[in-house]
C-alpha positions as CSV (number, residue, x, y, z in Angstrom):
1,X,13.1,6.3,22.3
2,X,16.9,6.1,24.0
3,X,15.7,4.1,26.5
4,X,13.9,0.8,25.2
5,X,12.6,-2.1,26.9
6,X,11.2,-5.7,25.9
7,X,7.4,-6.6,27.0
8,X,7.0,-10.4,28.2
9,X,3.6,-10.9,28.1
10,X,3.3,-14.8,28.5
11,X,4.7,-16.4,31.8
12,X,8.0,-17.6,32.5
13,X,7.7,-21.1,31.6
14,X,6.7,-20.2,27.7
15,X,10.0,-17.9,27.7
16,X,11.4,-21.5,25.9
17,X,14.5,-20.3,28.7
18,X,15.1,-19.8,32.4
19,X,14.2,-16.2,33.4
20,X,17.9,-15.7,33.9
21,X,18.7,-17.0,29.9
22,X,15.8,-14.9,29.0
23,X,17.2,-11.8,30.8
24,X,20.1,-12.6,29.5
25,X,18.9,-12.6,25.6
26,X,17.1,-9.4,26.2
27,X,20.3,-7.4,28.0
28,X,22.4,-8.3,25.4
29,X,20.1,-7.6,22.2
30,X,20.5,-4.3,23.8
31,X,17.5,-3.1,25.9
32,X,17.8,-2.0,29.4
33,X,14.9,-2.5,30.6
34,X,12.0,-5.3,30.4
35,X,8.3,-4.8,31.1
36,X,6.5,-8.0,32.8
37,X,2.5,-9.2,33.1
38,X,1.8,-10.3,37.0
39,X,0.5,-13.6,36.3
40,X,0.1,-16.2,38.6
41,X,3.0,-17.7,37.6
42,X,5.4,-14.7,37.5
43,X,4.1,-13.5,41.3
44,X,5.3,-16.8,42.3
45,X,8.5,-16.3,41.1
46,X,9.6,-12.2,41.9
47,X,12.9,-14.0,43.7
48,X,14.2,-15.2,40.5
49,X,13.0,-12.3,38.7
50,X,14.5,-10.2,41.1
51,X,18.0,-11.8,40.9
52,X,17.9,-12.3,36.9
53,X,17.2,-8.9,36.6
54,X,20.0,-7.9,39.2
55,X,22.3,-10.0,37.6
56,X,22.2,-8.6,33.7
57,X,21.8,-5.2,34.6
58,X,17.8,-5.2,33.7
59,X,15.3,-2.8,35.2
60,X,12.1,-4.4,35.8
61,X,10.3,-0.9,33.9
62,X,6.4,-1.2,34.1
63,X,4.2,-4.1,35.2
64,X,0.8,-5.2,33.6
65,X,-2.2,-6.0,35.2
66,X,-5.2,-6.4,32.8
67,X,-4.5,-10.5,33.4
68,X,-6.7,-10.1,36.4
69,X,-9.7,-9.5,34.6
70,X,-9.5,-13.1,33.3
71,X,-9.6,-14.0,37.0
72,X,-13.3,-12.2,37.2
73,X,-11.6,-9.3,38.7
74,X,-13.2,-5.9,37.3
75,X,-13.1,-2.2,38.1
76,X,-16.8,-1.5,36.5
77,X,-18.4,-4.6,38.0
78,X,-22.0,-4.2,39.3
79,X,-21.2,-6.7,41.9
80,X,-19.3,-4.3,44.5
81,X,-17.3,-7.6,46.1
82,X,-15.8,-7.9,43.2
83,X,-14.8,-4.3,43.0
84,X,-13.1,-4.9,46.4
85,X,-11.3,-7.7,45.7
86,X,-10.0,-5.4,42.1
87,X,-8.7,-3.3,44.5
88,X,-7.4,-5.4,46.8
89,X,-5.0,-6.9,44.0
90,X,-3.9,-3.5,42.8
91,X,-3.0,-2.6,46.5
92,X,-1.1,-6.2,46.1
93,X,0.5,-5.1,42.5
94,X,1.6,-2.2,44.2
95,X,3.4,-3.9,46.6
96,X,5.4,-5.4,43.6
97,X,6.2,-2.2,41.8
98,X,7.6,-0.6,45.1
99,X,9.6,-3.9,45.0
100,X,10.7,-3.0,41.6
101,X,10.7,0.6,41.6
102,X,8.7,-0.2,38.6
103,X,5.3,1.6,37.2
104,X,1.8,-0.2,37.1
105,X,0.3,-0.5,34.0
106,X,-3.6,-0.4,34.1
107,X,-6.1,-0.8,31.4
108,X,-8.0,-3.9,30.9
109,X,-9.4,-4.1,34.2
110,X,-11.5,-1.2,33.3
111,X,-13.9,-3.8,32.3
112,X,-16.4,-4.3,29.4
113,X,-19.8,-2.6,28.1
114,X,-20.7,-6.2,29.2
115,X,-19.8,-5.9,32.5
116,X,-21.5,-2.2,32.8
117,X,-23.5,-0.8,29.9
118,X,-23.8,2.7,31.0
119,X,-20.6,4.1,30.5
120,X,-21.4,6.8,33.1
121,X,-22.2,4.7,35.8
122,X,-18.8,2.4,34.7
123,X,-16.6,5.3,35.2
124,X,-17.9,6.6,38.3
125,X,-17.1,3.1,39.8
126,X,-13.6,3.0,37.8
127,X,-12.8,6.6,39.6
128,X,-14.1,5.3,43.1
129,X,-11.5,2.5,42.8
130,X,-9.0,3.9,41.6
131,X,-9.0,7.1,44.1
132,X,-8.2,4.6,46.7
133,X,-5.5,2.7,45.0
134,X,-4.1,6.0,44.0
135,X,-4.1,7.1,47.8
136,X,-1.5,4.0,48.6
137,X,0.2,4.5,45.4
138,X,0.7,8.2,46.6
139,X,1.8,7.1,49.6
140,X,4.5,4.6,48.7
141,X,5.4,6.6,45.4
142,X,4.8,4.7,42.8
143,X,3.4,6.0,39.4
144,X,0.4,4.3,38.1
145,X,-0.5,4.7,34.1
146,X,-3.7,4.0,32.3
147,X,-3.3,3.0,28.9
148,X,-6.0,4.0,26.4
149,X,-7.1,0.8,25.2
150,X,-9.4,0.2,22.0
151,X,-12.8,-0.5,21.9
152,X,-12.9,-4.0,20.8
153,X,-10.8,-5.0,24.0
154,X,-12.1,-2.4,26.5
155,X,-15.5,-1.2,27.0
156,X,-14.7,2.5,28.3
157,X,-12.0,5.2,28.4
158,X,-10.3,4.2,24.8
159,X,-8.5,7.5,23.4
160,X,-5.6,9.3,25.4
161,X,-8.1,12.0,25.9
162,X,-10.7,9.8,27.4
163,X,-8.3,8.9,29.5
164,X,-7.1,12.2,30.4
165,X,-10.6,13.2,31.3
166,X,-10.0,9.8,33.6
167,X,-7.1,10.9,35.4
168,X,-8.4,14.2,36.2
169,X,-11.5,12.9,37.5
170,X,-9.1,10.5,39.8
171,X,-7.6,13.7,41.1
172,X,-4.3,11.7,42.5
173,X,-0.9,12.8,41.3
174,X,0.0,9.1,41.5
175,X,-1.7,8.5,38.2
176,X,-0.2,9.6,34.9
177,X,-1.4,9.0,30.6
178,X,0.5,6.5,28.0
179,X,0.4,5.0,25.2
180,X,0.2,2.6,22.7
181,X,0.6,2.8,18.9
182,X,-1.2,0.1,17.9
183,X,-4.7,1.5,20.2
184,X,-3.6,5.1,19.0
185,X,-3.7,3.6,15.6
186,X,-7.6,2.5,16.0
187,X,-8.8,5.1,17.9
188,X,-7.0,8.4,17.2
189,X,-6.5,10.5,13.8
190,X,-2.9,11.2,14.5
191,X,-0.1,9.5,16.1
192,X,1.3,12.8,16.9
193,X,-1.4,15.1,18.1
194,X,-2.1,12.4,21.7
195,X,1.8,12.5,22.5
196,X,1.7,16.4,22.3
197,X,-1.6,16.8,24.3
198,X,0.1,14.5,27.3
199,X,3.3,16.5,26.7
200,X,5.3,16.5,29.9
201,X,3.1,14.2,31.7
202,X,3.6,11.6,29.7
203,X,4.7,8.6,31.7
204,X,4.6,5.4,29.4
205,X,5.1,4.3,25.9
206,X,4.1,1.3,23.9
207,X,5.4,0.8,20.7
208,X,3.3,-1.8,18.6
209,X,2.9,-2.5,15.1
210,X,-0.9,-2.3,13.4
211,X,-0.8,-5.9,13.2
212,X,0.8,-6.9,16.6
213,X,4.1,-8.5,14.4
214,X,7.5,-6.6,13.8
215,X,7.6,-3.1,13.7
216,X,7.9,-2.0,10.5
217,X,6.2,-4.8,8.5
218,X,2.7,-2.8,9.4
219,X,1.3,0.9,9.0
220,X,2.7,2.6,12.2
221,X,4.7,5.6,11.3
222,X,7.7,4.7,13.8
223,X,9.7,7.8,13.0
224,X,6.6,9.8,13.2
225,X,6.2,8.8,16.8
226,X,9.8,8.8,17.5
227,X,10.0,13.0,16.2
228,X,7.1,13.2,18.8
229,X,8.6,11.8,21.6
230,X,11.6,14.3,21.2
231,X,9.4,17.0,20.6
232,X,7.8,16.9,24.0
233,X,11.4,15.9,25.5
234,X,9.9,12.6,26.9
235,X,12.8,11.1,29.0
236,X,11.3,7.7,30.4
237,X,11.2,4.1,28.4
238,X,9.0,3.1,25.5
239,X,8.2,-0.6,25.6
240,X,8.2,-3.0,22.6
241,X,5.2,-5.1,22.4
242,X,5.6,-7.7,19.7
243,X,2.6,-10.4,20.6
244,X,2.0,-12.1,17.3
245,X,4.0,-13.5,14.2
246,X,7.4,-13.8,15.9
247,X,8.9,-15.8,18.2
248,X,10.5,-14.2,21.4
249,X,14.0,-14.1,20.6
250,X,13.5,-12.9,17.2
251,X,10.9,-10.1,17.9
252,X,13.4,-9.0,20.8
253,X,16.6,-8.9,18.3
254,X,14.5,-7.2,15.4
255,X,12.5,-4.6,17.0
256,X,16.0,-3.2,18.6
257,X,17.4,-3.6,15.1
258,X,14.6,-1.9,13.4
259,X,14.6,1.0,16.1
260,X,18.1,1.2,16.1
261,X,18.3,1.6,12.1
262,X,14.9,4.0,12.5
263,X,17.6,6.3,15.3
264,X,20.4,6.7,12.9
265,X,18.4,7.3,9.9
């Protein structure tokens, strides 16, 4: 965890700053990277992003998409327009992540047992969809991630394994595991044993609490994760996500306080 950065997952105008100020904040609590959600709101605004993170020496790390989904948009759908246009806004998010030199984060456009019961038939749509986007991804070299999401926000594909199963089935070296403490912490029986299994291919990290607050006010084992991260030697960044029971500036200066202190210790 030596290179950290800050999730935003609200748009720009609930930052309570200008993306620059924000930027700001975030650079100097000491991450170097930040990890943004493609909104509306922020794909209006990639100019100013682009220059706020230019200006305080910020990577733009790894780019969300599940917001989509509240759009109607859906990888499983039955309804195969709507599958189209799910792709279509991938091949648009990956337009944005070539901008960024940044990795696409996928995972709640998978859809829900609601959207497809059978989870079969779900997955063979999710693979169809995703072998295209994974041809342009290929081409334009971006990495892609799918994040093993728990099963009371996503209907399929919710343990790291699942989701290896996913990405071999995909069969595009554009497409790589994460993930997320606070999924692993629903869905797996060790924190350890998923980030071992990816071992070098490994491409993403999200480090949230059990309760979505500050770490270390919950039950994640921080340190645990951290010893497995070195283990496997995993050399990219880990994203905070801090969604609940702290404002933004305060979860940004804390979690780097917390995982500094969890570093030297």
């Amino acid at each position: 965890m030596d290179r950290l950065s800050f999730m935003l997952i609200d748009p720009p105008s609930r930052w309570g700053g200008t993306i620059d100020d924000t930027f700001g904040f975030i650079r100097s609590s000491g991450y170097t990277g930040v990890e943004l959600n493609l909104t509306t709101e922020l794909v209006g605004r990639l100019d100013e992003v682009e220059r706020a993170a230019h200006g305080n020496d910020l990577r733009v790390v790894s780019l969300l998409t599940g917001v989509a989904y509240e759009e109607g948009l859906c990888l499983s759908a039955p309804d195969a327009s709507i599958r189209e246009r799910t792709v279509a806004r991938l091949l648009e998010n990956l337009e944005t992540a070539e901008r960024f030199n940044a990795i696409l984060v996928v995972g709640l456009l998978q859809g829900l047992r609601s959207d497809e019961p059978d989870p079969a038939v779900a997955n063979g749509r999710i693979v169809s969809c995703l072998q295209r986007v994974g041809r342009e991804a290929e081409a334009r070299g971006i990495d892609i991630v799918i994040e093993p999401v728990n099963h009371l926000q996503v209907g399929f594909n919710h343990s790291v394994g699942e989701v290896r199963d996913l990405i071999s089935a995909i069969g595009s070296s554009a497409f790589h595991p994460m993930v997320d403490t606070i999924h692993m912490n629903i869905e797996e029986t060790s924190l350890v044993q998923p980030i071992h299994d990816c071992g070098a291919a490994l491409r993403h990290v999200h480090l949230c609490e059990s309760h979505g607050g500050l770490p270390g006010t919950g039950r994640i084992d921080f340190a645990e994760v951290h010893g497995a991260l070195e283990d496997i030697g995993y050399p990219h960044f880990a994203s905070v996500k801090v969604y609940r029971k702290a404002g933004l500036r305060e979860a940004a200066k804390e979690s780097m306080a917390f995982f500094r202190r969890l570093k030297s210790g």
